[in-house]
Structure formats: structure tokens, C-alpha cells
C-alpha positions as CSV (number, residue, x, y, z in Angstrom):
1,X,202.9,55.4,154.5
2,X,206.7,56.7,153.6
3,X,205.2,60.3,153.9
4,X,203.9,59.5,157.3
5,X,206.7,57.8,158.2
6,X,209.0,60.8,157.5
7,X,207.1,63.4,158.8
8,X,207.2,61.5,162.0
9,X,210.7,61.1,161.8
10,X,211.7,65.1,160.9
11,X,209.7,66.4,163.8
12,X,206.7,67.6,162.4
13,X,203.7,67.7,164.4
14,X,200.7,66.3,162.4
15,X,199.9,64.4,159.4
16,X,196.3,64.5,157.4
17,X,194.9,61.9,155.3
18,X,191.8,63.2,153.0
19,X,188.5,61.4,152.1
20,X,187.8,61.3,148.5
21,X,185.6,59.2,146.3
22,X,187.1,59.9,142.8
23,X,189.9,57.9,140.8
24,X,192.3,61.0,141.1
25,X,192.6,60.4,145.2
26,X,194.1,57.7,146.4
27,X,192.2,57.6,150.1
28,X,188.5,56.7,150.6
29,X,188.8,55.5,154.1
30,X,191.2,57.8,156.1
31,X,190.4,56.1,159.1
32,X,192.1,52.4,158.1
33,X,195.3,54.4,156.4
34,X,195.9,56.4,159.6
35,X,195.6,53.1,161.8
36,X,198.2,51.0,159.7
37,X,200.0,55.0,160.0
38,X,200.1,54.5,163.8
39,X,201.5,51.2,164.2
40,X,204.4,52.6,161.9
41,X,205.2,56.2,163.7
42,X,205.9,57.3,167.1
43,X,204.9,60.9,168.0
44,X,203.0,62.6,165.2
45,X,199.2,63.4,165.9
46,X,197.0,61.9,163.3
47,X,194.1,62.9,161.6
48,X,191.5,63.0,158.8
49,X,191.4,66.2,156.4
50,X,188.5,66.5,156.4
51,X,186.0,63.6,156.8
52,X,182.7,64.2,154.7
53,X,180.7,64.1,158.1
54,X,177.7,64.9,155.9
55,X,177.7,61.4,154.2
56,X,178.7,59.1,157.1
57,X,177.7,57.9,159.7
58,X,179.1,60.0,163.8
59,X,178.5,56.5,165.5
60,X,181.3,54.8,163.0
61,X,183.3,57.7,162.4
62,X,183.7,57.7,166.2
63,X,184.6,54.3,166.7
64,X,186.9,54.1,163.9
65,X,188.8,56.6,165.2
66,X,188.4,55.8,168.9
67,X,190.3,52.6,167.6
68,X,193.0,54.8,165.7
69,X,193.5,56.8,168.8
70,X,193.8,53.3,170.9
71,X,196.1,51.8,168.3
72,X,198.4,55.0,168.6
73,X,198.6,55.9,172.0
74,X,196.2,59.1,172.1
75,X,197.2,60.9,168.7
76,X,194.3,60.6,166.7
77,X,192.2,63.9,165.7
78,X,188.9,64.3,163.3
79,X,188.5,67.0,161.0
80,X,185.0,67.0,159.4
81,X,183.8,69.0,157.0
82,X,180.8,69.3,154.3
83,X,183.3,68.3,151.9
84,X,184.4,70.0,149.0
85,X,183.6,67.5,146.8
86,X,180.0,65.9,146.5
87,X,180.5,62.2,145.1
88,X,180.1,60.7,148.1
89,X,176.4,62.2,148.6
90,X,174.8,59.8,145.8
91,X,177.2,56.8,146.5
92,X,175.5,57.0,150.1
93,X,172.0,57.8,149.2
94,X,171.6,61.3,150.4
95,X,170.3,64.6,148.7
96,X,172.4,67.2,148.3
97,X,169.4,68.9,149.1
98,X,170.3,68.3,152.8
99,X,173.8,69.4,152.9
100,X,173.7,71.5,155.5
101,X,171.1,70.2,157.5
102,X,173.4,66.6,157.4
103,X,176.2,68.4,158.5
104,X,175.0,70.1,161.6
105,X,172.8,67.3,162.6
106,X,175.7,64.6,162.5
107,X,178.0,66.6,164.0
108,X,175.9,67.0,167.2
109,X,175.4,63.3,166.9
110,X,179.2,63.1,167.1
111,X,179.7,65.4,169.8
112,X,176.9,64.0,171.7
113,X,179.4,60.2,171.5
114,X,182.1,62.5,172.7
115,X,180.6,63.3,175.9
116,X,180.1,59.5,177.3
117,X,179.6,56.3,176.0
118,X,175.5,56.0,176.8
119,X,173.7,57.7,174.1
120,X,170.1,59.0,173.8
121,X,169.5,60.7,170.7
122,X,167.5,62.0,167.7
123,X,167.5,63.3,164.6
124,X,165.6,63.5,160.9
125,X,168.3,61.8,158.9
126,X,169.7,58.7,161.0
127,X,167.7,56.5,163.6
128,X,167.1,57.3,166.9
129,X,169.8,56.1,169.8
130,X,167.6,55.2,173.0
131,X,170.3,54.9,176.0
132,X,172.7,53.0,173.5
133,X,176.5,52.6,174.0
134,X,179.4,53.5,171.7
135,X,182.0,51.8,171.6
136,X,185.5,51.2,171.8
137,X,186.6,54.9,173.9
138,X,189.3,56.4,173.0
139,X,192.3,57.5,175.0
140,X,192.1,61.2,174.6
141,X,188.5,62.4,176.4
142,X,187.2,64.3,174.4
143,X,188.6,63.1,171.1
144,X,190.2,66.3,169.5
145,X,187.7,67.4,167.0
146,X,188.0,69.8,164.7
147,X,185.9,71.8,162.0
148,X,187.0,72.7,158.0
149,X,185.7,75.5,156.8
150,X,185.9,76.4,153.2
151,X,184.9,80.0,153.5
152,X,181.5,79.7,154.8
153,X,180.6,82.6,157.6
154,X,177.7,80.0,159.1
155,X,180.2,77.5,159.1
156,X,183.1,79.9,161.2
157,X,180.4,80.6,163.5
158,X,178.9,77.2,164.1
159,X,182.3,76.0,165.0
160,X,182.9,79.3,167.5
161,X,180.0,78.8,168.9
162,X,180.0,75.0,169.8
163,X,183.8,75.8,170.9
164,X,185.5,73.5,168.2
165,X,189.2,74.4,166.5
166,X,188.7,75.9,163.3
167,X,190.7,74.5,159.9
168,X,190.0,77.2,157.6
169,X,191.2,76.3,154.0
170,X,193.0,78.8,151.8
171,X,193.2,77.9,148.1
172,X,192.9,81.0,146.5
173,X,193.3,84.9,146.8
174,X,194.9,86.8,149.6
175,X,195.2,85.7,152.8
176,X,193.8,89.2,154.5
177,X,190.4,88.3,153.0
178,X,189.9,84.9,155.0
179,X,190.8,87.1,158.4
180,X,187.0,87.4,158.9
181,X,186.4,84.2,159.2
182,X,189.1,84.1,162.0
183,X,187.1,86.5,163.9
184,X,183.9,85.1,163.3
185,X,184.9,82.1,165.2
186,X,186.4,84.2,167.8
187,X,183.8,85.9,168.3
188,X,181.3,83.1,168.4
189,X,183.3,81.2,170.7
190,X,183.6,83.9,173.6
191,X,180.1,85.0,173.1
192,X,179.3,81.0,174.2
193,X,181.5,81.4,177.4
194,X,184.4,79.7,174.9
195,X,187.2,81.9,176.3
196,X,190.0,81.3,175.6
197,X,188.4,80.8,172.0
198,X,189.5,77.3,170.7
199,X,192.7,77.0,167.9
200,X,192.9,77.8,164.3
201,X,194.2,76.2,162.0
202,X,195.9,77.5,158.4
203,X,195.5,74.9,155.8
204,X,197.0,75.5,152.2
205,X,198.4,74.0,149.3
206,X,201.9,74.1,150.2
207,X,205.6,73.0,148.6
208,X,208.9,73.3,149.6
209,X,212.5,72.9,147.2
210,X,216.0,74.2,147.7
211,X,215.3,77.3,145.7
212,X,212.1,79.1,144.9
213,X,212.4,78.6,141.0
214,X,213.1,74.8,141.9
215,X,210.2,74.8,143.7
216,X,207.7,76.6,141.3
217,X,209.3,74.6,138.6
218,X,208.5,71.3,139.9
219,X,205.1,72.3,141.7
220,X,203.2,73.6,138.7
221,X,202.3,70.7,136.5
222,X,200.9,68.8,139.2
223,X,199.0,71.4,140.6
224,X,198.0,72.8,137.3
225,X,196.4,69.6,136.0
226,X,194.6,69.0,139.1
227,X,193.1,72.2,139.6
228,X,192.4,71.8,135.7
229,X,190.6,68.9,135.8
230,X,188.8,70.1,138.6
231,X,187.8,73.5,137.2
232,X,186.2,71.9,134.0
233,X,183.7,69.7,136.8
234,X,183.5,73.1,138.1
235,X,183.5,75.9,135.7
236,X,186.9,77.9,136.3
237,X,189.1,79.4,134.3
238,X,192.6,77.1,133.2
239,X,195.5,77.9,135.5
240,X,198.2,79.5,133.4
241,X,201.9,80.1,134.9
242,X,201.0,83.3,135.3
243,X,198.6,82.7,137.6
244,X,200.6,80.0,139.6
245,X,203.2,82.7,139.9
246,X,200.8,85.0,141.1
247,X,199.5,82.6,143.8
248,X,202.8,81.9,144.9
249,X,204.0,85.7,145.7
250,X,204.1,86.9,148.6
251,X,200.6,87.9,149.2
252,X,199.5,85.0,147.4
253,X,197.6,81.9,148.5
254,X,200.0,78.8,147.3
255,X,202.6,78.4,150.0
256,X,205.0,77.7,147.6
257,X,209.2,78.1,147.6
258,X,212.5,78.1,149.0
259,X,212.4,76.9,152.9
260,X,213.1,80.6,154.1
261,X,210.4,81.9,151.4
262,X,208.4,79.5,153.3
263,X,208.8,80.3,156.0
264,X,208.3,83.7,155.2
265,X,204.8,83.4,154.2
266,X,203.6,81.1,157.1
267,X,204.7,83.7,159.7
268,X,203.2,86.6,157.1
269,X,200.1,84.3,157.7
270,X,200.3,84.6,161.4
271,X,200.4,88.1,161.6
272,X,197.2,88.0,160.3
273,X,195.3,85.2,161.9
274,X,197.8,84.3,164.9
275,X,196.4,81.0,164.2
276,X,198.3,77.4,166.0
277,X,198.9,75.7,163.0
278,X,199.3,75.3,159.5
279,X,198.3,72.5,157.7
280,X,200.5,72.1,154.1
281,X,199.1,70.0,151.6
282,X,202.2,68.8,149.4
283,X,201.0,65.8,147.4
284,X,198.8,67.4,145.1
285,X,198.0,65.1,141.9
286,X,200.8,63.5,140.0
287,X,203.8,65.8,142.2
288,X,206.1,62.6,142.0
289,X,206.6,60.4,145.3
290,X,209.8,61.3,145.8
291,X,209.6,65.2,144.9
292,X,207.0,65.2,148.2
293,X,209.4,63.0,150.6
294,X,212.2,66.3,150.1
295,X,209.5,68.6,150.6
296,X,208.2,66.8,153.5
297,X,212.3,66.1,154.8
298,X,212.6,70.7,154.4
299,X,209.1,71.8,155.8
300,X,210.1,69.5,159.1
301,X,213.9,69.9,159.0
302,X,214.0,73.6,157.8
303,X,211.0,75.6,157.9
304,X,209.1,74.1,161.1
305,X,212.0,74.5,163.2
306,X,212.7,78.4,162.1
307,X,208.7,79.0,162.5
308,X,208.6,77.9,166.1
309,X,211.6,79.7,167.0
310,X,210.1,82.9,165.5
311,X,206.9,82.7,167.1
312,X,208.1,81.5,170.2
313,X,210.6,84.9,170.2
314,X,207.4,87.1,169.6
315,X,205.1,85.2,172.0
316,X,208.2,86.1,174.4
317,X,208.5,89.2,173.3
318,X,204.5,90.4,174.0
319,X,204.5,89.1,177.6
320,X,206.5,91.6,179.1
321,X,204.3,94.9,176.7
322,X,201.2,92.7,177.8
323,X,202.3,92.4,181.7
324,X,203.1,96.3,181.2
325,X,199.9,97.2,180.0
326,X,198.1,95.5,182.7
């Protein structure tokens, strides 16, 4: 609630609150954290990153956050996403068999809700809706929804194609190799009659300090052991220092550093995607509380500030070559 608080209060935009079912994740219900959130902030947009769509069900992911978006005035958003993590499948009853098929069947579901409150509907994995309604409605209509994708060219697509934002996660390797994914969804979107094609959205690991050794410094045990204990669920190789260092250069995935470093690498990021928002994910395993309220306190006071300035001066700058060309 602090974080939220203060990201509110520096002038940051949004705020994302995960869904995990595992002891080393404090949120299971993003929905009910985001509600008390909105009774406790003012102007920052709320939203899930990511709910496991796959393992819920649309009608009550809808109306939970129908009732955040009430509660806070119209700023409540839905990411959903397969979910990178697969606890919640058995704790729900469903085979992992059906990932996929889950997936895109719920989220019609949900986007079916979207369009009006009397529902007809069905599917193979949840009962039929026969003229049903859903309720409370939300402020916002639609309710911002938006799509995670983990690196999935299906996924990129589906999204394009049904005209959804993208949030395409970056978590390892170079940036340049995610810009087909970009496209993809592009692509999809204006082949749909999506045109202007919908936003995108940049979301990395992320952490800011007052100088970039500070910053590595304090950073890497956290991350380390999470993605450690992670990668031995999973298979991967133990992140060294080296490594970390190597993620956090400049062509590297971790957005990690000095506020102008920072800054830096989100607007390197742009060039390549010209995506309309970055997502940082600072509290990462044990980072102390009070380590992430300063990195909160210089990505809002520091580096979001010097971001929109710059990309305002470029949108500015290509109006006049793109009035020109025309």
C-alpha cells in the first residue's frame, strides 16, 4: 500500500499488482489489494500484472474489477495473461493440457462481458450464459484490457488481431529480438481494420539508485536469489554477477541504474518498439521495503519526468518531417 501510495503521489502513471500462488509472492488476489489501493490514491491507473485468465473465472474477474474501477473513479485496467507460473492450474482443477485452449476461450468470455451487461454464451470449459447479466458495470466502457505476452508469436497476434494493448515482457536478452513481436501485433491489428493499432506496452525488471554501482549493488541479491530459486523449478543456469552485469548494460534486459542510465535505456527501448509505456517491476524478492520506496520516489521524480519530455520533443520533432512528406 506505501508503494502505491507513492507512486501516486510522485506522478507516476500506473501501478501493477501480480497474481501468484506461491509463498515467495505476497499477492494472490490482485483485485482486493488494488480496491483497498484506490480508496488510498488519487490519480494513478490501476491494474493487475497479469491475472492468470486461464485459471479463473471472466464473469468474476469482471466484476471484481468493475468494482475496483467504481471504487476508484474509472482507473482500473486488466492485464491477463497465461501466466508464467502454473500453480494455480491444479489448485483450480484444470489441466495444463488446456492452457491455451483456457486462455483464448476465457478471454472471449471476458470480452463478450465488456460489450454489455446481457450475456449469451458458450464454451467447453465453463457453463453456458443464456441471456444472463453481469454485474456491477464499471465506469470506463469498455474496461481497459490488456494482453501479456511472454514471447509467444500466437499470443502477439491474438492480441493484434482482437485489437487489445499488448504488455510484452522482457526478462532476458536484448531488447532488438522482442521487436517482432511488436510488429506481429501491428500487423495483426491493422489487418483486422485495428488502425491505429492498439498500445504497447514495455514491461521489465527495473531499479533505480543515485548511482549505477549503488544500484547494481543493492539490486543483485534480491534478484539473484529469486531468479535462482526459480531456475532450479525450471532448469536454468545460476545467475552470477557477471551475468547481472551483463543484463544491466546497455543493450541488456534489466533496466537497472542511475536515474539518467535509466532513462537512457527506456528511451533506447523506444527507438525500437515506440511503445506507450513501460511497466518497471522494482520489488523483486527480498529488495528491502524501503530500498523500492527510493526507487519508486527516482523513477517518478527523475526518470518519468525526463522520458516524457524526451519523447514529447521527438513526437514534436516528426510532425513537421511527417506533414512534409505528405
Amino acid at each position: 500500500m506505501e508503494e502505491i501510495e507513492l507512486a501516486d503521489q510522485v506522478g507516476l502513471d500506473v501501478f501493477g499488482v501480480g497474481e501468484h500462488h506461491r509463498p515467495d509472492f505476497a499477492v494472490s488476489a490482485p483485485a482486493v489489494v488494488l480496491a483497498a489501493a484506490a480508496a488510498r490514491t488519487k490519480r494513478i491507473r490501476l491494474t493487475s500484472a497479469v491475472t492468470v485468465l486461464s485459471s479463473d473465472d471472466p464473469v468474476r474477474v469482471f466484476q471484481e474489477f468493475s468494482t475496483v474501477d467504481l471504487l476508484s473513479g474509472g482507473r482500473a485496467e486488466i492485464m491477463v495473461g497465461r501466466g508464467s507460473f502454473i500453480e494455480s492450474f491444479p489448485l483450480f482443477g484444470y489441466d495444463l493440457d488446456d492452457y491455451d485452449d483456457l486462455f483464448a476461450e476465457k478471454l472471449g468470455l471476458l470480452l463478450r462481458i465488456r460489450e454489455g451487461a446481457q450475456v449469451t454464451w458458450s464454451g467447453n470449459h465453463r457453463p453456458a450464459l443464456e441471456g444472463l447479466g453481469v454485474y456491477p458495470r464499471p465506469v470506463q466502457d469498455p474496461l481497459p484490457t490488456w494482453v501479456a505476452v511472454g514471447g509467444t508469436p500466437t499470443s502477439a497476434v491474438r492480441a493484434g488481431k482482437l485489437g487489445l494493448p499488448m504488455a510484452l515482457a522482457i526478462i532476458g536478452g536484448e531488447p532488438e529480438r522482442f521487436a517482432p513481436f511488436a510488429e506481429l501485433h501491428r500487423q495483426a491489428a491493422r489487418e483486422a481494420g485495428h488502425d491505429p493499432p492498439p498500445a504497447l506496452s514495455i514491461n521489465s525488471h527495473a531499479y533505480v539508485a543515485e548511482t549505477s554501482q549503488q544500484a547494481a549493488d543493492e539490486f543483485f541479491p534480491s534478484y539473484a536469489a529469486m531468479m535462482n530459486a526459480i531456475g532450479r523449478e525450471r532448469g536454468w543456469s545460476p545467475m552470477t554477477r557477471q551475468g547481472f552485469d551483463a543484463l544491466c548494460s546497455p543493450r541488456g534486459a534489466l533496466v537497472v541504474g542511475s536515474p539518467q542510465e535509466v532513462v537512457e535505456k527506456i528511451l533506447f527501448q523506444h527507438e525500437i518498439f515506440g511503445h506507450e509505456r513501460f511497466l518497471a517491476q522494482i520489488s523483486v524478492g527480498t529488495l528491502p521495503h524501503a530500498k523500492v520506496l527510493r526507487a519508486i520516489d527516482l523513477f517518478g521524480t527523475e526518470v518519468a519526468p525526463a522520458v516524457r519530455t524526451e519523447i514529447a520533443r521527438r513526437n514534436a520533432a516528426s510532425e513537421p518531417a511527417r506533414a512534409g512528406h505528405a
